[in-house]
TIKEVEX-147261 format. One line per 5 residues: for each residue x, y, z of C-alpha. Coordinates in nm, 2 decimals, decimal comma, padded with zeros to 4 digits. Example, Ala and Ser with C-alpha at 12.3 -4.5 7.8 and 13.67 -1.06 7.14 Angstrom:
2
01,23 -00,45 00,78  01,37 -00,11 00,71
end
This chain:
175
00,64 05,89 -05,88  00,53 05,80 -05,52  00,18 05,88 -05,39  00,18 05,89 -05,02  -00,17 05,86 -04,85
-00,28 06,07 -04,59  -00,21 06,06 -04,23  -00,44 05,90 -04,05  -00,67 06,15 -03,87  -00,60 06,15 -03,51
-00,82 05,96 -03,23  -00,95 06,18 -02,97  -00,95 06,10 -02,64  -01,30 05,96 -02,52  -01,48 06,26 -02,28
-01,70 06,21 -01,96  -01,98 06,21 -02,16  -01,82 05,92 -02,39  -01,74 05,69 -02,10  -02,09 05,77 -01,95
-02,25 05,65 -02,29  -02,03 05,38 -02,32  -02,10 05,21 -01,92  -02,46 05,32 -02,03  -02,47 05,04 -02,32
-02,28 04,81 -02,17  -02,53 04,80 -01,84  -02,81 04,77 -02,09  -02,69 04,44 -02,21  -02,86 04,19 -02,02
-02,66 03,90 -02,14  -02,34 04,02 -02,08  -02,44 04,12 -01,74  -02,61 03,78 -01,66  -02,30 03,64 -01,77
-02,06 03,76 -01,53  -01,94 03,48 -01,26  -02,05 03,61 -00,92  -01,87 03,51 -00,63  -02,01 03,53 -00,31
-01,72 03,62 -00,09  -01,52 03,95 -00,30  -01,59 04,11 -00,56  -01,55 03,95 -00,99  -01,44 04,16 -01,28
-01,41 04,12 -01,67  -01,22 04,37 -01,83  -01,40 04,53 -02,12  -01,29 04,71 -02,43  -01,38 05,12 -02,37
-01,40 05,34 -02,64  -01,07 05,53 -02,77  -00,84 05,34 -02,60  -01,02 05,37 -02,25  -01,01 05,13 -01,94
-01,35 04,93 -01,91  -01,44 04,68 -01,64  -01,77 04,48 -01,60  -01,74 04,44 -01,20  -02,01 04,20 -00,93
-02,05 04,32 -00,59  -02,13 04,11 -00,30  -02,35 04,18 -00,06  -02,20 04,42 00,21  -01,87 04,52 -00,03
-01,71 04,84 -00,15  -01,38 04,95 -00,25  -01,29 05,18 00,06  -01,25 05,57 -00,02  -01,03 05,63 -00,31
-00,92 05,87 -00,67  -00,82 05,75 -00,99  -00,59 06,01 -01,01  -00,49 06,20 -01,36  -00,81 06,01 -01,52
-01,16 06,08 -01,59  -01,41 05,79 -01,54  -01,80 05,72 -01,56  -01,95 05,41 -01,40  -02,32 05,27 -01,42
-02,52 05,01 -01,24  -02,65 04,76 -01,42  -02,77 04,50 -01,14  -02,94 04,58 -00,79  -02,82 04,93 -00,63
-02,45 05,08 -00,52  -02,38 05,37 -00,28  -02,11 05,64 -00,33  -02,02 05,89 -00,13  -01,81 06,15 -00,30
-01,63 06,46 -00,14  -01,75 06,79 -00,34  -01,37 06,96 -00,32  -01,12 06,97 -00,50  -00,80 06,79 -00,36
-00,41 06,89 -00,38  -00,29 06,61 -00,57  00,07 06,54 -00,42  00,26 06,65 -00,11  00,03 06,57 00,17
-00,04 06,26 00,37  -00,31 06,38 00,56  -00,58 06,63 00,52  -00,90 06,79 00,76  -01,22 06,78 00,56
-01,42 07,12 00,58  -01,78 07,09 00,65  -02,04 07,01 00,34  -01,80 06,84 00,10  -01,94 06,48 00,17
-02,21 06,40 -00,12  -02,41 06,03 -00,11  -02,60 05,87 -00,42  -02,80 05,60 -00,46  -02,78 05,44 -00,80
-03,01 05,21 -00,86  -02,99 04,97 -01,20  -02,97 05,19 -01,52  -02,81 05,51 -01,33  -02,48 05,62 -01,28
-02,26 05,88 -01,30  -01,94 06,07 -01,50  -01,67 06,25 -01,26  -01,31 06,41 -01,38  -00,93 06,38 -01,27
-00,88 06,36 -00,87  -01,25 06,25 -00,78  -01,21 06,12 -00,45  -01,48 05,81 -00,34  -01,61 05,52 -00,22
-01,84 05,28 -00,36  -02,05 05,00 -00,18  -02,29 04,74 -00,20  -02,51 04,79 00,13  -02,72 04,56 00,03
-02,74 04,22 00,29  -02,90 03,99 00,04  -02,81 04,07 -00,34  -02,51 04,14 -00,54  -02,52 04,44 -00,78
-02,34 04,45 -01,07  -02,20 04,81 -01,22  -01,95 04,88 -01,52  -01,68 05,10 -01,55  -01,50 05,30 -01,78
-01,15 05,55 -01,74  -00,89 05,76 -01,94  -00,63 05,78 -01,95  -00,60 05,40 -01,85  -00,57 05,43 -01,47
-00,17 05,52 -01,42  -00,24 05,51 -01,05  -00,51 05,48 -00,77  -00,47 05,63 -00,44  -00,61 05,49 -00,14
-00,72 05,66 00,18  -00,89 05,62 00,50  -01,11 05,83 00,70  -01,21 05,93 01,04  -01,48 06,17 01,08
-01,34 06,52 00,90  -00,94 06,35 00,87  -00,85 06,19 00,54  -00,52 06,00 00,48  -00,35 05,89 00,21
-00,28 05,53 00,26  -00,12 05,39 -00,02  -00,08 05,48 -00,43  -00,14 05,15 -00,64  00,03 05,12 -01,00
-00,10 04,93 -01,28  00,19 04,64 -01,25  00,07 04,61 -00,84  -00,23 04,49 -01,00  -00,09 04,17 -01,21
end
């Protein structure tokens, strides 16, 4: 007689508010965050272990740095400051995600934050920003957390009310 055990129950996949709690913790640890090597020229990472099989990174910012305007495509995401103060500005519409190049913004979509250490922020699938270190003096350090694991990032610039798609990064680009 065989006795098979049960199927494992299945993992679900980590929410907004699961990535939120998890960059939360992570930018409360003081060591880790005092631990990461800042450079004072780009920006450092440490890849992290995220909850349910999500995409974590501990990440410095130097002084006057950002990542230029940019989605994380088909993934949801959460990110928290846990050293000195970042800037995103966001746009508050929702994108077409494939077949255009270029795109006129209306008017009101552009949103700004301030997050200051302990503050951050959860955003869903196709959330275009930018996020930057304004500060001339001090690095800030923030933590980030996405799933699906970021299958792509697309890139984009802007002038004024025009936004264009630049470029679309895969994970292997990245190696």
């Amino acid at each position: 007689m065989s006795v098979s055990s049960p199927a494992p129950a299945p993992v679900s996949a980590p929410s907004e508010a699961d990535l939120l709690d998890f960059v939360r913790r992570i930018a409360a640890d003081a060591e880790l965050i005092a631990a990461l090597p800042l450079d004072p020229e780009g920006r450092t990472w440490v890849r992290l272990d995220g909850p349910g099989g999500s995409e974590a990174w501990l990440i410095g910012w130097p002084p006057g740095t950002g990542t230029g305007w940019h989605d994380h495509a088909d993934s949801l995401g959460a990110f928290m400051t846990a050293a000195g103060e970042l800037k995103e500005n966001s746009l508050a519409a929702r994108l077409p995600t494939d077949g255009w190049r270029t795109l006129e913004l209306t008017d009101g979509v552009d949103r700004e934050r301030r997050l200051t250490a302990g503050q951050g922020r959860a955003f869903g699938r196709h959330h275009v920003h930018e996020v930057l270190n304004e500060s001339p003096d001090r690095h800030a350090v923030s933590v980030h957390a996405y799933f699906p694991p970021l299958p792509r990032i697309r890139r984009y610039s802007r002038s004024g009310r025009v936004l264009r798609l630049e470029q679309v990064e895969r994970p292997e680009d990245w190696q």
